[in-house]
N, CA, C and O atoms as a GROMACS GRO file, in nm:
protein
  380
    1UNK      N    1   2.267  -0.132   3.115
    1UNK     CA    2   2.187  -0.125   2.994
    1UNK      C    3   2.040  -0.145   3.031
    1UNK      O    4   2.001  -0.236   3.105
    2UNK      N    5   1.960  -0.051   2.972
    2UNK     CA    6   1.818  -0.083   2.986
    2UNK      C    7   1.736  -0.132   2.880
    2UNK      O    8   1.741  -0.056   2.783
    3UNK      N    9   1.668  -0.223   2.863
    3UNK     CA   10   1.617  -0.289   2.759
    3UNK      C   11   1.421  -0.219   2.789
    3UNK      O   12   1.367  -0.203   2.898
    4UNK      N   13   1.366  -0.195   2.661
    4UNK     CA   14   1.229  -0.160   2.673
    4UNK      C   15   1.169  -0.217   2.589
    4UNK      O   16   1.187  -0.178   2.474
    5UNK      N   17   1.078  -0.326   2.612
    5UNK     CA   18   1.029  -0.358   2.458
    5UNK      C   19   0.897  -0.298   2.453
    5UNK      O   20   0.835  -0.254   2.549
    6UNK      N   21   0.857  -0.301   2.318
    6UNK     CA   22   0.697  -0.189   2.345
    6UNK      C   23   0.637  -0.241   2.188
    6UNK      O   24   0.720  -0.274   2.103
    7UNK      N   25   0.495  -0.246   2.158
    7UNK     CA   26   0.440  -0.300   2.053
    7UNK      C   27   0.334  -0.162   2.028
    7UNK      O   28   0.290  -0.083   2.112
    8UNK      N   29   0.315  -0.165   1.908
    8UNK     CA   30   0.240  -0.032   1.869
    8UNK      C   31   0.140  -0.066   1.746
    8UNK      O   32   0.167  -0.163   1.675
    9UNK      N   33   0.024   0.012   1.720
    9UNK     CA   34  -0.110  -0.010   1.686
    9UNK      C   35  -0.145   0.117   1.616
    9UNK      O   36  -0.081   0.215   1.655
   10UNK      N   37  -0.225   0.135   1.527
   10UNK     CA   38  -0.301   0.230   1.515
   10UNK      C   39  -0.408   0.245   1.393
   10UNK      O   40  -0.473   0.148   1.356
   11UNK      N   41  -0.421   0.354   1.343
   11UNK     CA   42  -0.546   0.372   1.200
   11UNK      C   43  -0.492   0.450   1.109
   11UNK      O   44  -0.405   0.532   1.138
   12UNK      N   45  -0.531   0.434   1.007
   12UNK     CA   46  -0.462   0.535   0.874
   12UNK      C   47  -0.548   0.587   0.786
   12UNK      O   48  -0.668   0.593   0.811
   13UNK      N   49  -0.493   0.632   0.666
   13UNK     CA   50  -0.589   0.623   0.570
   13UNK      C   51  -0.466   0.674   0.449
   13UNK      O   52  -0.385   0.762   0.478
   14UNK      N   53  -0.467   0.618   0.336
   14UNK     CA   54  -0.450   0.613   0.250
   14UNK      C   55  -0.539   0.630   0.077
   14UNK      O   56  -0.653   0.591   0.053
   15UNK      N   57  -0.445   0.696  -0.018
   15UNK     CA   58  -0.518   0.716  -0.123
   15UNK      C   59  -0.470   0.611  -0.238
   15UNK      O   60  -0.353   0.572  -0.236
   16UNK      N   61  -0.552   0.571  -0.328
   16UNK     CA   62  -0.500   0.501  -0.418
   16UNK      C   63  -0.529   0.592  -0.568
   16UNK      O   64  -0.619   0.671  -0.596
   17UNK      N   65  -0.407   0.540  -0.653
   17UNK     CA   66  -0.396   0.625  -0.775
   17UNK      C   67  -0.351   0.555  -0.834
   17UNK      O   68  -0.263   0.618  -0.893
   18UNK      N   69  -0.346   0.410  -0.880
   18UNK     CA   70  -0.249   0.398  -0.977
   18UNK      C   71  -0.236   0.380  -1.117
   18UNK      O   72  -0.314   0.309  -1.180
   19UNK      N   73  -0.138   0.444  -1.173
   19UNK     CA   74  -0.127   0.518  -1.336
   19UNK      C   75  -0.039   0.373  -1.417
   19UNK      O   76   0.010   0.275  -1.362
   20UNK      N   77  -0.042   0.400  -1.535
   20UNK     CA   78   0.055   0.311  -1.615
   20UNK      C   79   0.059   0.408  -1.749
   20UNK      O   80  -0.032   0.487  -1.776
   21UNK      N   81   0.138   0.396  -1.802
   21UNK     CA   82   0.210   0.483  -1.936
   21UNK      C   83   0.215   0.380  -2.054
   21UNK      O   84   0.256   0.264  -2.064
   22UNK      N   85   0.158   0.468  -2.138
   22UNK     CA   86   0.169   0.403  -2.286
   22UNK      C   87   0.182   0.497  -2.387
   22UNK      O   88   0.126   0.606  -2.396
   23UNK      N   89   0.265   0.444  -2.463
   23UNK     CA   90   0.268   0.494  -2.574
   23UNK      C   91   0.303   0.655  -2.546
   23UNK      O   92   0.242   0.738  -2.614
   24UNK      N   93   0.365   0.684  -2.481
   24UNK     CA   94   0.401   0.850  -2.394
   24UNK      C   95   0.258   0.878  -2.309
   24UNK      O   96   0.272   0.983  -2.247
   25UNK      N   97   0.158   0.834  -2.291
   25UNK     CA   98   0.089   0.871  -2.227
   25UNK      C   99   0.049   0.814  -2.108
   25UNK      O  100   0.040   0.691  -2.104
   26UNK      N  101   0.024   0.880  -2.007
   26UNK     CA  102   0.004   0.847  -1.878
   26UNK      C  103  -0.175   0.795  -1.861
   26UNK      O  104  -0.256   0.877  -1.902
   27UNK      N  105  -0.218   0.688  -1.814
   27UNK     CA  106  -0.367   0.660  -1.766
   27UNK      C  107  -0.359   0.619  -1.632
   27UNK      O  108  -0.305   0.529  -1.568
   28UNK      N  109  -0.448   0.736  -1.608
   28UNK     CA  110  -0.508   0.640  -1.469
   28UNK      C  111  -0.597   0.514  -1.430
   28UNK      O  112  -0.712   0.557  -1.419
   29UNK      N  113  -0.596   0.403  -1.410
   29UNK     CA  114  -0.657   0.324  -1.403
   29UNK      C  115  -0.712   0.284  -1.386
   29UNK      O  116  -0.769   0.195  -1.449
   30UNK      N  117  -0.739   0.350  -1.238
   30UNK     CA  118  -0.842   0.296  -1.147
   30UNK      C  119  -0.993   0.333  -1.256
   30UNK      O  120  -1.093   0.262  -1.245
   31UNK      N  121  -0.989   0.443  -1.350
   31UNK     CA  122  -1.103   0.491  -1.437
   31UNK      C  123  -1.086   0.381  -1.516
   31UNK      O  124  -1.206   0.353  -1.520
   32UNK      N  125  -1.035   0.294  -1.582
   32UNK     CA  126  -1.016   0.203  -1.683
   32UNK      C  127  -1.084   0.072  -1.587
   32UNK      O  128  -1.077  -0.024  -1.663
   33UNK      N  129  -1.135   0.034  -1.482
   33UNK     CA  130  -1.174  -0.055  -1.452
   33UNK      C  131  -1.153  -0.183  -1.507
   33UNK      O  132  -1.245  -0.256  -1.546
   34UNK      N  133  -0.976  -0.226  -1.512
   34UNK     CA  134  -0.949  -0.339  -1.556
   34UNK      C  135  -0.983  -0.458  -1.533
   34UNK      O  136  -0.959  -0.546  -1.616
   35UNK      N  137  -1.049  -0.484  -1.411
   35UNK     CA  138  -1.114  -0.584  -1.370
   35UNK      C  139  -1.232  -0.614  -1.343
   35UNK      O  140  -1.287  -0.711  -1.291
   36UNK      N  141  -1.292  -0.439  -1.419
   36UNK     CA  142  -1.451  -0.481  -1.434
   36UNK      C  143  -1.474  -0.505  -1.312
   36UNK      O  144  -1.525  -0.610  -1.270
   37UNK      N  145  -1.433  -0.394  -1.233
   37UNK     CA  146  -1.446  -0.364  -1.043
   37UNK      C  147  -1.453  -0.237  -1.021
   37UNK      O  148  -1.340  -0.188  -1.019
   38UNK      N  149  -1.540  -0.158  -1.003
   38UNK     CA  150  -1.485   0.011  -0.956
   38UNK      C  151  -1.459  -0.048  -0.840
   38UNK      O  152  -1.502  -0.154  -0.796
   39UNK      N  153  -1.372   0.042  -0.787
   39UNK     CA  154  -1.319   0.056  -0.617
   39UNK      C  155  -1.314   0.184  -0.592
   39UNK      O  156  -1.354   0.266  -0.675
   40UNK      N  157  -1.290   0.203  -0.532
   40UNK     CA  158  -1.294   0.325  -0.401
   40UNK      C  159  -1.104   0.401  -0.404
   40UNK      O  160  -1.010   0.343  -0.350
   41UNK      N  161  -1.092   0.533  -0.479
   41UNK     CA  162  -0.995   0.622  -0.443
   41UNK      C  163  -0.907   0.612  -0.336
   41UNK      O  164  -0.790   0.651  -0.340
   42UNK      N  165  -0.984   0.538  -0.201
   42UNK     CA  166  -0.919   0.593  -0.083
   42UNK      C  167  -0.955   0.450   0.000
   42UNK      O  168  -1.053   0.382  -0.030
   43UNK      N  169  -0.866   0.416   0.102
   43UNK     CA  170  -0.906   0.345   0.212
   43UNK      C  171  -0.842   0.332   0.355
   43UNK      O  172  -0.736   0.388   0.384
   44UNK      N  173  -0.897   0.272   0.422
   44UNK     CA  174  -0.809   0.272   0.558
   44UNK      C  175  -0.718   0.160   0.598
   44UNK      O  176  -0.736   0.041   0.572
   45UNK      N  177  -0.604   0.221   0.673
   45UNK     CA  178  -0.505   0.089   0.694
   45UNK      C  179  -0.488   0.110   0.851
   45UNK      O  180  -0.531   0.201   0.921
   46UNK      N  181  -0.408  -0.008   0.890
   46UNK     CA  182  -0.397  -0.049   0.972
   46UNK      C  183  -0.257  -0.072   1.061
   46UNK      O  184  -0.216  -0.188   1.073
   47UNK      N  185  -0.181   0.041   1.126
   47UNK     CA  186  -0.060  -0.080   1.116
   47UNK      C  187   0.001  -0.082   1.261
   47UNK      O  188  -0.002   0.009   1.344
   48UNK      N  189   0.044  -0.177   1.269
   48UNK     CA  190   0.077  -0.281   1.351
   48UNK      C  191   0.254  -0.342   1.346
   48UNK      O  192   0.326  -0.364   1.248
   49UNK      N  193   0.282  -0.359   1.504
   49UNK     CA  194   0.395  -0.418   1.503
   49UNK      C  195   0.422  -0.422   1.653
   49UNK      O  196   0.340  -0.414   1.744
   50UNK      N  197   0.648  -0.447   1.663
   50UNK     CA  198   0.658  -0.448   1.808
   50UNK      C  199   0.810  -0.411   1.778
   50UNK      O  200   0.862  -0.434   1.668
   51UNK      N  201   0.874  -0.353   1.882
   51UNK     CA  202   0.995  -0.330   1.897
   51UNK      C  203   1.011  -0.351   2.052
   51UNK      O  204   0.944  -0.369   2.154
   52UNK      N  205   1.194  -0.332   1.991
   52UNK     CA  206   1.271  -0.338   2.149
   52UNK      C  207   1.373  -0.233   2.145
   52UNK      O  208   1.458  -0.235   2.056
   53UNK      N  209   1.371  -0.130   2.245
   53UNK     CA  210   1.450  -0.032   2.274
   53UNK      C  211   1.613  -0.048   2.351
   53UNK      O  212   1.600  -0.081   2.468
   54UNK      N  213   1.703  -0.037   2.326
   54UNK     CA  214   1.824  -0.022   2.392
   54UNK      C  215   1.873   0.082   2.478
   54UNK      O  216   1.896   0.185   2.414
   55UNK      N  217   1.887   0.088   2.548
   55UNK     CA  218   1.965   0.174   2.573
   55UNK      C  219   2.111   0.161   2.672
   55UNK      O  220   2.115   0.113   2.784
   56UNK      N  221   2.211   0.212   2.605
   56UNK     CA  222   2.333   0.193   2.649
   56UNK      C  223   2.395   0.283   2.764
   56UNK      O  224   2.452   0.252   2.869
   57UNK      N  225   2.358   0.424   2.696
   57UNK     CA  226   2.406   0.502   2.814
   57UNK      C  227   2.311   0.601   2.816
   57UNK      O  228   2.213   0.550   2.760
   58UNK      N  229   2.280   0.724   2.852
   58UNK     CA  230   2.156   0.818   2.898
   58UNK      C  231   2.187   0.929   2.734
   58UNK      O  232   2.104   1.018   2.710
   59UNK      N  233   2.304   0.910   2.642
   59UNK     CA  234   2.295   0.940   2.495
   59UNK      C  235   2.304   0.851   2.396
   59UNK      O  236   2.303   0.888   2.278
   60UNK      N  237   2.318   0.682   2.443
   60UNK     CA  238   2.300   0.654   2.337
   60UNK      C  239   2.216   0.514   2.363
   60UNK      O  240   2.209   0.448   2.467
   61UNK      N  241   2.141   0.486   2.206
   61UNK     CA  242   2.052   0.432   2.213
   61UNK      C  243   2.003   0.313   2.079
   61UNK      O  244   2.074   0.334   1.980
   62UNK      N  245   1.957   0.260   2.068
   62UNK     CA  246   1.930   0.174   1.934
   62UNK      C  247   1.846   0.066   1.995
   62UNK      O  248   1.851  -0.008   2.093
   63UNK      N  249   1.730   0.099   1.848
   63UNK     CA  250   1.609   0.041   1.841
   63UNK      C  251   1.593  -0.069   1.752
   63UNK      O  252   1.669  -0.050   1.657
   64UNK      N  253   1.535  -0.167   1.739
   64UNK     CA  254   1.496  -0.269   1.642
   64UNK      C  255   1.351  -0.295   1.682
   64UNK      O  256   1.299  -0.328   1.789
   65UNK      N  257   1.288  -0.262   1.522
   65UNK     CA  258   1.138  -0.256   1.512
   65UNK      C  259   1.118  -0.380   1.379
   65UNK      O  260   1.206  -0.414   1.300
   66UNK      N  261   0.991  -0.425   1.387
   66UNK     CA  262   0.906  -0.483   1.276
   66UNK      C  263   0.778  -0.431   1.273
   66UNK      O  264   0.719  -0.417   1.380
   67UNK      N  265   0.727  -0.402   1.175
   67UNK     CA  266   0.577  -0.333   1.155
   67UNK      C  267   0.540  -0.362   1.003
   67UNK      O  268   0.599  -0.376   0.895
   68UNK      N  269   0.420  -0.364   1.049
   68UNK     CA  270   0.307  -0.457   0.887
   68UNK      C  271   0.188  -0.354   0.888
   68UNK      O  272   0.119  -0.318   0.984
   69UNK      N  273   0.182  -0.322   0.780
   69UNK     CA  274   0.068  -0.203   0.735
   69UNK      C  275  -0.036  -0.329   0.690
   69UNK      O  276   0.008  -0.429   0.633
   70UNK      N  277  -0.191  -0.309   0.727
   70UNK     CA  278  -0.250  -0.433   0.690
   70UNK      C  279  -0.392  -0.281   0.578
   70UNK      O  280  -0.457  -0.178   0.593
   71UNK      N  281  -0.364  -0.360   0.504
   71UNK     CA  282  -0.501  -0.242   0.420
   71UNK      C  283  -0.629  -0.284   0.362
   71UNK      O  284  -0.629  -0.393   0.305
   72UNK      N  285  -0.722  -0.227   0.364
   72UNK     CA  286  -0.810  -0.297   0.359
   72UNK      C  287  -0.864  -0.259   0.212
   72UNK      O  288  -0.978  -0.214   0.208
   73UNK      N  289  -0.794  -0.272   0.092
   73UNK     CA  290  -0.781  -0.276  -0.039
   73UNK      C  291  -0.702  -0.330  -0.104
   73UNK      O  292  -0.587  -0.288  -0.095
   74UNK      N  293  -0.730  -0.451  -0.202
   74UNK     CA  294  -0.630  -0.494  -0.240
   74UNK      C  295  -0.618  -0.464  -0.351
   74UNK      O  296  -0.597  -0.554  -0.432
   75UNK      N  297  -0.629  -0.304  -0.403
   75UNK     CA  298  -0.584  -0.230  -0.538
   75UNK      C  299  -0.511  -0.169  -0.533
   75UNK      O  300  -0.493  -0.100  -0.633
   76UNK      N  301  -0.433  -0.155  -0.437
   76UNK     CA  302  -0.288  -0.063  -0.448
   76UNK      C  303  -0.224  -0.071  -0.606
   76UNK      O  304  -0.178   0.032  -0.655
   77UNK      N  305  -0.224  -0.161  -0.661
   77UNK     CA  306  -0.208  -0.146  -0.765
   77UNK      C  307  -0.266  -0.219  -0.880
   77UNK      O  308  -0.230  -0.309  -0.956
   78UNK      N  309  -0.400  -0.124  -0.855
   78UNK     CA  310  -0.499  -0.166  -0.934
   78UNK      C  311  -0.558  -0.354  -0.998
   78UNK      O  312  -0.645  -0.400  -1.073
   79UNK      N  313  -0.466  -0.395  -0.925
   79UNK     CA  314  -0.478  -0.571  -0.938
   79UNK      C  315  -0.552  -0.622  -0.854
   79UNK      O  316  -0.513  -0.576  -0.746
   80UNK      N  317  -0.646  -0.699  -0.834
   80UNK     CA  318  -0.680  -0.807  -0.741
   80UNK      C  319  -0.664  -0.962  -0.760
   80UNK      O  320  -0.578  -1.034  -0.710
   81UNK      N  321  -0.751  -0.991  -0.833
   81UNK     CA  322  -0.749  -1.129  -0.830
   81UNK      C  323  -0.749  -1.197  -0.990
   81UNK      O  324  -0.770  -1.317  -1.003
   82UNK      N  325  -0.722  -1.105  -1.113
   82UNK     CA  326  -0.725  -1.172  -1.186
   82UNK      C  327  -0.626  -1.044  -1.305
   82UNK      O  328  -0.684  -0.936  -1.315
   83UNK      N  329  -0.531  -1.054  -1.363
   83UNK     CA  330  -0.522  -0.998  -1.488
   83UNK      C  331  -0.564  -0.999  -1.654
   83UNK      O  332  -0.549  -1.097  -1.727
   84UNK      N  333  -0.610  -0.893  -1.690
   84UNK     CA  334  -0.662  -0.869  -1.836
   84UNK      C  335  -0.591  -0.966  -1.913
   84UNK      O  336  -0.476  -0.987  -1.872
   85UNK      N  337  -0.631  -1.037  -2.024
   85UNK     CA  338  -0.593  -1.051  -2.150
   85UNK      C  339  -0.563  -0.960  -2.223
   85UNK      O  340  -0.654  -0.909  -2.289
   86UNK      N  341  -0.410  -0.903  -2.240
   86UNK     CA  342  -0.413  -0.769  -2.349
   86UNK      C  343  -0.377  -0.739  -2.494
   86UNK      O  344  -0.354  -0.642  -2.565
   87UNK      N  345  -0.389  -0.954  -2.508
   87UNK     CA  346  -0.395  -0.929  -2.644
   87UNK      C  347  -0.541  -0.951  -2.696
   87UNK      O  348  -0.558  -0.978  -2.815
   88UNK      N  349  -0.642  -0.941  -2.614
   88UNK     CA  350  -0.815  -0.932  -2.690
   88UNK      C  351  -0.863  -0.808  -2.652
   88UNK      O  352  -0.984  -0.792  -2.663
   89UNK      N  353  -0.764  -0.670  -2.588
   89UNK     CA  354  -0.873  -0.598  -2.524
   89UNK      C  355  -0.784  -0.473  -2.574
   89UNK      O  356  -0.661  -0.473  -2.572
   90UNK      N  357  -0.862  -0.371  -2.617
   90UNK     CA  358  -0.836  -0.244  -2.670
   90UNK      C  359  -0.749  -0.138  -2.581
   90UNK      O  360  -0.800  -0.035  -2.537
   91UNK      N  361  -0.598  -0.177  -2.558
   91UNK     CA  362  -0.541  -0.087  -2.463
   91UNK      C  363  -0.578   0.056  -2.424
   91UNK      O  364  -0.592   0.092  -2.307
   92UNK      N  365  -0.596   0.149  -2.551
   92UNK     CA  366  -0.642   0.276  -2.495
   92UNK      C  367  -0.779   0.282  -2.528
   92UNK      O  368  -0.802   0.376  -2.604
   93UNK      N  369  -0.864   0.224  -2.501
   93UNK     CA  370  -1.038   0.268  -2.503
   93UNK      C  371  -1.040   0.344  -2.363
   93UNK      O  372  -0.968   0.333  -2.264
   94UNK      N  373  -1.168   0.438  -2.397
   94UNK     CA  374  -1.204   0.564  -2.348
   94UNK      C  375  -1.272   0.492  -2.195
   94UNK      O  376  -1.345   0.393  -2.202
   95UNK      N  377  -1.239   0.551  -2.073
   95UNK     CA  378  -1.378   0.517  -1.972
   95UNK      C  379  -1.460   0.543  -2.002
   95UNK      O  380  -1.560   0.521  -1.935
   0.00000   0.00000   0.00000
């Protein structure tokens, strides 16, 4: 048996969109600036980890990995650090 362990790195980029539905209708959010924050559509990630390779015979094989996407936005879904009051604030007002 040959054992390989190997750790891996790299750059990304990702888009952010995220919607919520009311009342049958779909809003995008990130335009609703719920936190009284514009942010940025898009950002870059990061990801990172390490595995170890098996191998049993020259067809067979099995891997065990861990990997962490690190991003450098914390609006994936449109939240950061604080949520709306939504019983003082006008759910569908216009951006």
């Amino acid at each position: 048996m040959i054992v390989n362990p190997y750790v891996f790195g790299g750059l990304g980029f990702t888009t952010l969109s995220p919607t919520a539905e009311l009342n049958g209708t779909r809003y995008t959010l990130r335009d609703y600036q719920t936190e009284d924050v514009a942010y940025s559509g898009a950002t870059m990630i990061t990801p990172v980890g390490a595995g170890v390779r098996f191998e049993f015979t020259r067809r067979i094989g099995m891997s065990l990995e861990a990997g962490y996407r690190f991003t450098f936005s914390d609006y994936l879904d449109d939240v950061s650090a604080r949520y709306i009051n939504t019983t003082t604030v006008d759910p569908i007002r216009q951006p």
